[in-house]
N, C-alpha and C positions, 0 to 999 in steps of 0.2 A: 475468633474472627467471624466476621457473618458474613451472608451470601454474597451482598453486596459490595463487601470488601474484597472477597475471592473475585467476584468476577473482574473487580475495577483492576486487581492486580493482572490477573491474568490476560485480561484485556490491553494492559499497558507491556508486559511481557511480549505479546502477538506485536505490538506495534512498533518494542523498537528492535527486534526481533525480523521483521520486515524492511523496517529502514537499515538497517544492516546489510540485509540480502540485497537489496534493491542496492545500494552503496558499493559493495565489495562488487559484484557485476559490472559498475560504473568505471570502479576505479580498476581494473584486472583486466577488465574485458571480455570474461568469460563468464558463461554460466554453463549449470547444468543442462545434460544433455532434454530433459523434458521438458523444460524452460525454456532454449534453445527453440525448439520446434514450435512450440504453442506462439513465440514472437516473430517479425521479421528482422529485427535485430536483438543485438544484448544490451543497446544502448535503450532500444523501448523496454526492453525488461527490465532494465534497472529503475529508470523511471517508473515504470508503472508501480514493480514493488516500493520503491522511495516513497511514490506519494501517496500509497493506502497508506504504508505504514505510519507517516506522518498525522497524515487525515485519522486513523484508529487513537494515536498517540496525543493528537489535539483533544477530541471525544475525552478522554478516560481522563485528561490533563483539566477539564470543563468541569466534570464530574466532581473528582478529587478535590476540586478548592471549594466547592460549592458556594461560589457565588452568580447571583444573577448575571448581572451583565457581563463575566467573564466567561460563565460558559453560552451565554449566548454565542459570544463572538468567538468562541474555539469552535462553536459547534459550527457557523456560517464558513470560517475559515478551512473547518476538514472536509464538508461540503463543496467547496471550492477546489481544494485539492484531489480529492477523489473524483469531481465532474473531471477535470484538468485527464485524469489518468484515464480514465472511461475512453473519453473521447478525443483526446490525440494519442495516448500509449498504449490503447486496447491490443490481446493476443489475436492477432489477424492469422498467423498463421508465414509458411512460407510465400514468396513471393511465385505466382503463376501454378500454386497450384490449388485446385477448387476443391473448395470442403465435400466432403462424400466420397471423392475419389482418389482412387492410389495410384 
């Protein structure tokens, strides 16, 4: 296999690998306890890992078929997902308490 194989695999491994974690925290309602802290819910951490891993999983999905306009559009689409996660399910942290202090 060549480089580029390994990584697409491994890249696709990381993604649904992610959609998993991000999934099982959705559906359970728990996560771990450093996951936990770094969110103000489990419900944004599930989301947030759901949609990297999705958004990685589109990426590597564009790759793999190697066609133009298909990986265009996985690539605008993981884009999308990943903005989505950024910016409504970023780790904020606990609620009332301010970063630097304990």
């Amino acid at each position: 296999m060549s480089t580029s194989t390994w990584t697409v695999v491994v890249g696709g491994l990381a993604g649904v690998a992610l959609v998993v974690f991000g999934a099982g925290m959705l559906v359970t309602g728990r996560a771990p306890d450093a996951t936990s802290r770094a969110f103000r819910s489990v419900r944004e951490a599930g989301y947030y890992h759901l949609l990297f891993g999705l958004g990685l999983a589109l990426v590597v999905l564009g790759v793999a078929l190697r066609q133009g306009v298909v990986a265009l559009v996985t690539a605008v689409a993981a884009v999308v997902l990943v903005g989505i996660a950024v910016v409504r399910f970023r780790p904020r942290g606990h609620r009332g308490r301010t970063v630097g202090h304990k």
